[in-house]
C-alpha positions as CSV (number, residue, x, y, z in Angstrom):
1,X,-14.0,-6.8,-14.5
2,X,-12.9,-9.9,-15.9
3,X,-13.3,-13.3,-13.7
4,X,-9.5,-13.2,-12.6
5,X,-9.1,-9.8,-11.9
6,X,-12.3,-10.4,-9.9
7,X,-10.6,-13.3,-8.2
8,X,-7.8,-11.6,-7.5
9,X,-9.6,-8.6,-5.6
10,X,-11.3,-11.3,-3.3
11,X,-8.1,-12.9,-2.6
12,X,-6.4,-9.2,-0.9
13,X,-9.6,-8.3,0.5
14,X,-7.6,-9.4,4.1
15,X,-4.6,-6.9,3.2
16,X,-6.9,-4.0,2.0
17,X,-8.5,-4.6,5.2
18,X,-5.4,-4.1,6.9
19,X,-3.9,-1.2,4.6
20,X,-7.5,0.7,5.7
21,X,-6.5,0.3,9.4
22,X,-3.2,1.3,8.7
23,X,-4.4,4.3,6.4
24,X,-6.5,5.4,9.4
25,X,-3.5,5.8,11.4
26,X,-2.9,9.2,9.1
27,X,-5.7,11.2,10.7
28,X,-6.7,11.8,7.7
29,X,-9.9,11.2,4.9
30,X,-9.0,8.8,1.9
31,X,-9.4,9.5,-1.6
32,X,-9.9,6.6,-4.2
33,X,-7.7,7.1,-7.4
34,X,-7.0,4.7,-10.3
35,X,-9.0,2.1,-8.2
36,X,-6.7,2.6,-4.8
37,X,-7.7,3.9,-2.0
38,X,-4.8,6.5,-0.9
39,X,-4.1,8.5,2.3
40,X,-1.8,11.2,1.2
41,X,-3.1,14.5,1.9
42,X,-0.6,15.4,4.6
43,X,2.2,14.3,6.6
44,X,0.4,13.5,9.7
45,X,0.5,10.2,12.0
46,X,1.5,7.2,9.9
47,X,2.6,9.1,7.3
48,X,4.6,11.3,9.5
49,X,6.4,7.8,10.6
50,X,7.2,7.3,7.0
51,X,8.8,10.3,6.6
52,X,11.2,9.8,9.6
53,X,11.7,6.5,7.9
54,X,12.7,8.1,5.0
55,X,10.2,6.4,3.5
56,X,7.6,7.7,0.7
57,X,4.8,5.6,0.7
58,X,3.8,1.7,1.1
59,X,0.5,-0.3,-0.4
60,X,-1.0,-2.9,1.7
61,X,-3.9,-4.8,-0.6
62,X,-5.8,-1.9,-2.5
63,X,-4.7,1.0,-0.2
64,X,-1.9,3.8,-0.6
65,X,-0.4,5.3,2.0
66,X,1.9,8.0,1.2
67,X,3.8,11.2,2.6
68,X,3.4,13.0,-0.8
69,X,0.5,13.3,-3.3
70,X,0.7,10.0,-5.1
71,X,0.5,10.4,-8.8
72,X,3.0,10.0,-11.5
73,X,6.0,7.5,-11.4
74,X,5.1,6.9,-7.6
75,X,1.3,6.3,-8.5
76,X,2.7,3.3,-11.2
77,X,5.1,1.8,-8.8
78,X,2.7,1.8,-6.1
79,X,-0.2,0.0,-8.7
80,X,2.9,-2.5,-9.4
81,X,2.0,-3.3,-5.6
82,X,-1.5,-3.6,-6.1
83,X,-0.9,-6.0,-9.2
84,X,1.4,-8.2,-7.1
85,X,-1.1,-8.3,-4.1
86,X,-4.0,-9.5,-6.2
87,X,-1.4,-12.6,-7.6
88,X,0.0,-12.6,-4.2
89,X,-3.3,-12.2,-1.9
90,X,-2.5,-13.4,2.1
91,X,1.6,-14.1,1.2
92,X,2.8,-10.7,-0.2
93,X,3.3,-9.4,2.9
94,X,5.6,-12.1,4.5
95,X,7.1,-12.9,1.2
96,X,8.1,-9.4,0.3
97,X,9.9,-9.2,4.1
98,X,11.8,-12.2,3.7
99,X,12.8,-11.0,0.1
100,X,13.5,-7.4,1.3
101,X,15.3,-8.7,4.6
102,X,13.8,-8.5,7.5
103,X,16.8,-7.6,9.6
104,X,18.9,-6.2,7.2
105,X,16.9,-2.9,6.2
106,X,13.5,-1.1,6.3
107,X,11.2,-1.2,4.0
108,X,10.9,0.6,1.0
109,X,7.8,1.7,-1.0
């Protein structure tokens, strides 16, 4: 691992912290895959929510946690979130509500 990706794992540490809280709110044993840690085995508690959300999935630091297997075109777009939390670290979170609108619509994986 190279010194910045290195850096940038230490700087989300807080949010993958968080996304494991969140990821045991889905009942459910995690899997790591392409260096994530995901929770999609089955639509249960959190995942559940996202469904009723019509919602797929949503990364918060290192973790995945999805209503459907992650793996293909969902597994990229959900590593695209991984890349931005380890530039990002502590501010992805309020800086992707404010760019997705708080108020104005859920959010979207």
């Amino acid at each position: 691992m190279r010194p910045v990706e290195l850096l940038g794992f230490f700087w989300t540490v807080p949010n993958t912290f968080l996304g494991i809280l969140l990821g045991l709110l889905t009942f459910q044993a995690p899997r790591m895959h392409g260096g994530a840690i995901v929770f999609d085995r089955a639509p249960r508690g959190l995942t559940r929510l996202l469904r009723a959300m019509h919602r797929t999935a949503m990364t918060v630091g290192f973790v995945i946690v999805a209503a459907v297997p992650v793996e293909g075109r969902l597994l990229a777009h959900e590593r695209h979130h991984i890349r931005q939390y380890t530039q990002w670290g502590p501010f992805f979170i309020p800086v992707y509500l404010v760019k997705h609108g708080l108020t104005t619509s859920p959010l979207r994986a």
